[in-house]
N, C-alpha and C positions, 0 to 999 in steps of 0.2 A: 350369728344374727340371721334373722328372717328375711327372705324380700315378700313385695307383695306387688303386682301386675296386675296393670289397667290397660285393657286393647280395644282400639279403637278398631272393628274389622269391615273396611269398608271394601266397594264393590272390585276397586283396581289394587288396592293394598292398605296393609294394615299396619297401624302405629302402637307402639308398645312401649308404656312407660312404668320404671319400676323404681320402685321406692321401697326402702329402707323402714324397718319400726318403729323410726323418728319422723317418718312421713313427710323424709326429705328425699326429694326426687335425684334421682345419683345415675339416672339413662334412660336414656329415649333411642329406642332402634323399629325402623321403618321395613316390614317385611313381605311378603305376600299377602296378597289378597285370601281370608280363611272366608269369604263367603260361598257358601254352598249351592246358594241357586247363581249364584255366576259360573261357578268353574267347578261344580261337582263335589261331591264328599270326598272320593280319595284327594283331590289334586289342595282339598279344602285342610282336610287333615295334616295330611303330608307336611305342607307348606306351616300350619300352625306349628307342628313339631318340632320341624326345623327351627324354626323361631325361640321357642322357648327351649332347644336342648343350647343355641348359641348362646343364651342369657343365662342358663346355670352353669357353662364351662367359663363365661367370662368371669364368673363371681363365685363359682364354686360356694354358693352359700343353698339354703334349702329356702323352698317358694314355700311361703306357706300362706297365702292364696292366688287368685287367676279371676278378674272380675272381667266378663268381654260385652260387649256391646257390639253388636253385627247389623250393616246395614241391612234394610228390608225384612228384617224379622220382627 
């Protein structure tokens, strides 16, 4: 089964809720902030990755999509 990820990426951190192909919500995890004119591309990146490598070791399942929403963009 697929997951599919909805991130909130706000200026101080960012909220990540993923769901299921049933488009039943199965976690919510609260990560760094990926906004880029706050705290730069690397530290932007960085932090997003971390985020989404911690949500396919928890589930070992394949993302098959990444919808984000960033504040001030």
């Amino acid at each position: 089964m697929s997951l599919i990820i909805g991130v909130d990426g706000g200026g101080t951190k960012s909220t990540y809720k993923v769901f299921d192909m049933d488009n039943s919500q199965i976690y919510e995890f609260v990560g760094t902030s990926i906004n880029f004119y706050s705290i730069g591309n690397e530290r932007a990146t960085n932090g997003f990755s971390k985020s989404i490598n911690e949500i396919k070791e928890k589930f070992g399942k394949n993302i098959l999509s990444i919808f984000i929403g960033n504040a001030a963009l």
